[in-house]
VORORO-60200 format. One record per residue (C-alpha): residue in one letter; z, x, y. Coordinates in Angstrom, 3 decimals. Layout:
<pts>
(pt A; (Z; X; Y)) ...
</pts>
This chain:
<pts>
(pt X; (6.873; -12.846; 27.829)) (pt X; (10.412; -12.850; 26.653)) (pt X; (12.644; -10.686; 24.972)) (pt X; (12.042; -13.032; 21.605)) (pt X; (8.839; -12.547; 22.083)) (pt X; (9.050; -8.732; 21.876)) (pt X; (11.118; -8.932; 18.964)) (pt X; (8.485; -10.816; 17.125)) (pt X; (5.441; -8.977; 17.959)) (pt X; (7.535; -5.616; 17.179)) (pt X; (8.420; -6.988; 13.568)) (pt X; (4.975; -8.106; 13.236)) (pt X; (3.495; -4.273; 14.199)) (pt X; (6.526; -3.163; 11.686)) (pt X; (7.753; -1.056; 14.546)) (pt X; (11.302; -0.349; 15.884)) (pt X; (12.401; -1.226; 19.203)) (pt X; (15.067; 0.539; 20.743)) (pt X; (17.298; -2.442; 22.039)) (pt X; (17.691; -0.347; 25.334)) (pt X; (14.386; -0.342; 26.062)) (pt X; (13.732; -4.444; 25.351)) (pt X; (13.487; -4.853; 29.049)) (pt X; (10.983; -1.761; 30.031)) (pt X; (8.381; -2.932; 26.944)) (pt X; (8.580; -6.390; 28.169)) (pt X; (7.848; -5.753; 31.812)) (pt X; (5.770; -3.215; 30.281)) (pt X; (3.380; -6.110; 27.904)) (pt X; (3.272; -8.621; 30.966)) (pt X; (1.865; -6.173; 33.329)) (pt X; (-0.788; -5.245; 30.336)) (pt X; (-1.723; -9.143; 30.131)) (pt X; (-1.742; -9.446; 33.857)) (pt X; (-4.012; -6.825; 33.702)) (pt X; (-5.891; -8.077; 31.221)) (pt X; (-6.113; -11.459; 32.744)) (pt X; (-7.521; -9.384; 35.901)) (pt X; (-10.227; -7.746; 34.044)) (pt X; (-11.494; -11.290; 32.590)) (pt X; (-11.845; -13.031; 36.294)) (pt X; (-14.453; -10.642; 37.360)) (pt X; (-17.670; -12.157; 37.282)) (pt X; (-19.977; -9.754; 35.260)) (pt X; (-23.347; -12.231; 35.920)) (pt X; (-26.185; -10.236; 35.960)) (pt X; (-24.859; -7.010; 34.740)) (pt X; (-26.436; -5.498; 31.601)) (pt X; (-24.514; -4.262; 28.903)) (pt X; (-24.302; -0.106; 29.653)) (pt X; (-23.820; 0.447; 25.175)) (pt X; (-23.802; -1.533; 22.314)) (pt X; (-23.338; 0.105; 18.755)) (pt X; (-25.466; -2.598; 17.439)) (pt X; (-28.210; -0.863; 19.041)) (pt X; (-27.869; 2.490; 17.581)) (pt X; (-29.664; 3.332; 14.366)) (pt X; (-28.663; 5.564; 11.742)) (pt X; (-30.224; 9.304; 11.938)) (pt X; (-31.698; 9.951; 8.643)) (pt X; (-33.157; 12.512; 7.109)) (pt X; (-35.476; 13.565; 3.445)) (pt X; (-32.939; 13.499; 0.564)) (pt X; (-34.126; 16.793; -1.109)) (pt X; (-32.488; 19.384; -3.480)) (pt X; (-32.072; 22.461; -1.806)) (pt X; (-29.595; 23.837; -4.010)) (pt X; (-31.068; 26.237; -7.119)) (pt X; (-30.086; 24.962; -10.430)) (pt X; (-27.507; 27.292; -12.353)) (pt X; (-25.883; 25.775; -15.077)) (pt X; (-27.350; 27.996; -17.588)) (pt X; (-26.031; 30.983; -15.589)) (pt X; (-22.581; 29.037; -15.547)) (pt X; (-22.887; 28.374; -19.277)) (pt X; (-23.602; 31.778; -20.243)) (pt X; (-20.798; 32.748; -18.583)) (pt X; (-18.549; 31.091; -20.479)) (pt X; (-16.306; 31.914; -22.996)) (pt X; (-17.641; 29.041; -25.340)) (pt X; (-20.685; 26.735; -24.603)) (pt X; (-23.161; 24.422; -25.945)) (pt X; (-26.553; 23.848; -24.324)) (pt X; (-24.803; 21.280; -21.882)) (pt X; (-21.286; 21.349; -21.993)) (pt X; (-17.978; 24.073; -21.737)) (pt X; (-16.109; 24.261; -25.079)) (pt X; (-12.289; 24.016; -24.699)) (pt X; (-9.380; 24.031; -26.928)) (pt X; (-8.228; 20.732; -27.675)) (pt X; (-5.250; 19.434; -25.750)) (pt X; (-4.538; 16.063; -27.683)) (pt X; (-4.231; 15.068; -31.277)) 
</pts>
C-alpha cells in the first residue's frame, strides 16, 4: 500500500484526506489487509455456518381492516362536500 494508493481509494470514496495523516491511514489500511489476509488462512473445514439471512423467513401476519370507516363523519364536517369528495375554492384558471 502506498501513499498513491491512498490517494486513489480516498478520491474514489469522495473523501478528504488530511495530507498529515497520509502516513497513519496507510499503515492504518495495510494492517486492515494483513488482518484480513489472517482471517482468510484459517481453515473453517467442518464448521457450520452459526446465521445465514437466507434462512430467515418473513413474519407475516392477516392483512385486515381494523380501522372504522369515517369519511362520512369527515364529510359532514366539512364546510362544502359531495358524497365523495371536499369542495374547495379554485386555485387555478
Amino acid at each position: 500500500m502506498d501513499k498513491k494508493t491512498v490517494t486513489t481509494i480516498a478520491y474514489l470514496s469522495r473523501l478528504a484526506i488530511d495530507p498529515k495523516n497520509e502516513d497513519k491511514i496507510t499503515k492504518d489500511l495495510e494492517n486492515i489487509i494483513k488482518f484480513v489476509d489472517q482471517l482468510d488462512s484459517v481453515d473453517t473445514n467442518g464448521i457450520s455456518v452459526l446465521t445465514n439471512p437466507l434462512e430467515k423467513t418473513a413474519k407475516t401476519r392477516d392483512d385486515k381492516v381494523t380501522a372504522k370507516n369515517r369519511k362520512d363523519t369527515f364529510l359532514e364536517r366539512a364546510p362544502e362536500s359531495n358524497e365523495d369528495y371536499f369542495l374547495v375554492p379554485r386555485v387555478v384558471e
